[in-house]
N, C-alpha and C positions, 0 to 999 in steps of 0.2 A: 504494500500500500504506500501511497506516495502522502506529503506531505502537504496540510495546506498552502495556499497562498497567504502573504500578509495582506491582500486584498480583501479574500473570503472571509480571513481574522475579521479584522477591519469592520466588514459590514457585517457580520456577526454579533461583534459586539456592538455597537451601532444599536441591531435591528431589534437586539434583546435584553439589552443594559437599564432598558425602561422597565419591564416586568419586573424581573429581579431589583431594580431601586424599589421599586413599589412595595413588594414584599418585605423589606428590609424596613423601609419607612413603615409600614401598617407592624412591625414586629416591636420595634423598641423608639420607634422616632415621636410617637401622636403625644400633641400636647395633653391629651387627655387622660396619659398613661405615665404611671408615674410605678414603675416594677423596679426590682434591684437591677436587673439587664440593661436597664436604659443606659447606664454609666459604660455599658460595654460597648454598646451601639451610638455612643453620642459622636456622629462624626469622625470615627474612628477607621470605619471599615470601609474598603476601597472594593470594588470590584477593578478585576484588572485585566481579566480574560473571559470571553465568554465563546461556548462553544454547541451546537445543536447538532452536527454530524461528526465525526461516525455514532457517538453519543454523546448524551447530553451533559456538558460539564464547564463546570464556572471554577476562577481562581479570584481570591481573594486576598488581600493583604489587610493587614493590621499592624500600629505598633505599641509594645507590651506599653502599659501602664501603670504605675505606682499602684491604681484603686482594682487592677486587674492580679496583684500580687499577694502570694501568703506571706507568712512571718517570715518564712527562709530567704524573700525577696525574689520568687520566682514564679512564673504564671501559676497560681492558683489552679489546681484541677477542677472545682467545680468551675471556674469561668472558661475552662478549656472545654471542659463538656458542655456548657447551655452556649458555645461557640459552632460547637461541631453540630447541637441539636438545631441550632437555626440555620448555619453555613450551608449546612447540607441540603437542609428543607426547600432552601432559594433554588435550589436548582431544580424543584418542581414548576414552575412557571415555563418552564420550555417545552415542557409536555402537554401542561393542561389544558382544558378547553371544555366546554359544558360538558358535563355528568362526569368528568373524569380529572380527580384531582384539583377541582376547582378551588375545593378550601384548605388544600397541602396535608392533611390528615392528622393525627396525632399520633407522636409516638408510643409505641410497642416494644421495643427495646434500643437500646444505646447503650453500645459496650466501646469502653475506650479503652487506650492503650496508652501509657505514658511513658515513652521512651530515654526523654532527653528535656533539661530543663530549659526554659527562654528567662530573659532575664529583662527588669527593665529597659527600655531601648531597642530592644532586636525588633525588628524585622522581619514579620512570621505572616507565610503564604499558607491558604487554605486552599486545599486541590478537593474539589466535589466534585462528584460523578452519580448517574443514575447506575447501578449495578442491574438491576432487576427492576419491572415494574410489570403490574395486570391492574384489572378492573378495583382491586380491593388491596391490594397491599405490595408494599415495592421493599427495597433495598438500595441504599445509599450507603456512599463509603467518601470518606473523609480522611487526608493527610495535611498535616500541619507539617510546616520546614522554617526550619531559620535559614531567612534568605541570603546573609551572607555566607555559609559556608556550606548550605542545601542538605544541612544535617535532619534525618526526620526526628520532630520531636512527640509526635503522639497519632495515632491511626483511630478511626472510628470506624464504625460498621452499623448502621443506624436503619431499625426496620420501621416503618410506618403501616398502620389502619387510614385508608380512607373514610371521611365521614361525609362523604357529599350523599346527596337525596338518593334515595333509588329510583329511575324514573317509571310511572304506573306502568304494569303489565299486564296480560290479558291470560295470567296463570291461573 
């Protein structure tokens, strides 16, 4: 398989960089939500790549912050996982479309991995990918790297329930 153009990149992100803002915005942005996440998501998180073929996958950057860190001064694991639970989720807007995936679903499980610490300062890319997806329940998988040295510091595996309508049947 050959590789894309920076063209196709290009309009790629472009054509889909709005859905995925959206989502992120309706996640941790609304003045009317005031969650502990908000501090994660406040203008922090960059989309930087977006991608719809061969499948579906967004990259994201961030950088660590003091209120993102544990006592040891290092990315916090629960903010690494309610990262990976939204990071990954974003990359349902590329698929959806009425009765399928419309509301990103709720998770089912989210098993993380922590390999490697981030430190205030770094530079840490989130690689999302759709692994699996049907009518009710998908698989998504997530890798976090520090950008300077492209060390992996933590993998996720993130299954999701759809909760959109069932549409009426004639069963």
């Amino acid at each position: 398989m050959g590789t894309k153009s920076d063209h196709t990149i290009s309009r790629e992100l472009s054509e889909y960089r709005p859905q995925i803002q959206v989502f992120l915005d309706n996640t941790a942005r609304r003045p009317d939500y005031q969650g502990w996440e908000t501090n994660l998501f406040a203008s922090n998180i960059q989309i930087i790549s977006v991608s719809k073929e061969p499948s579906p996958n967004v990259v994201f950057s961030f950088t660590v912050q003091e209120s993102m860190t544990n006592r040891l001064g290092t990315l916090h694991g629960g903010a690494t996982a309610t990262l990976f639970d939204n990071l990954t989720t974003a990359v349902l807007p590329l698929v959806a479309k009425e009765g399928f995936w419309m509301r990103m679903g709720v998770s089912r499980n989210l098993n993380v991995t922590y390999l490697k610490p981030a430190i205030v300062g770094d530079i840490v890319l989130v690689e999302c990918d759709i692994m699996g997806i049907g009518k009710k329940i998908c698989t998504l998988r997530g890798v976090m790297r520090r950008q300077s040295d492209n060390a992996i510091l933590a993998t996720a595996e993130h299954h999701k329930v759809s909760i959109d309508p069932v549409p009426d049947s004639n069963l």
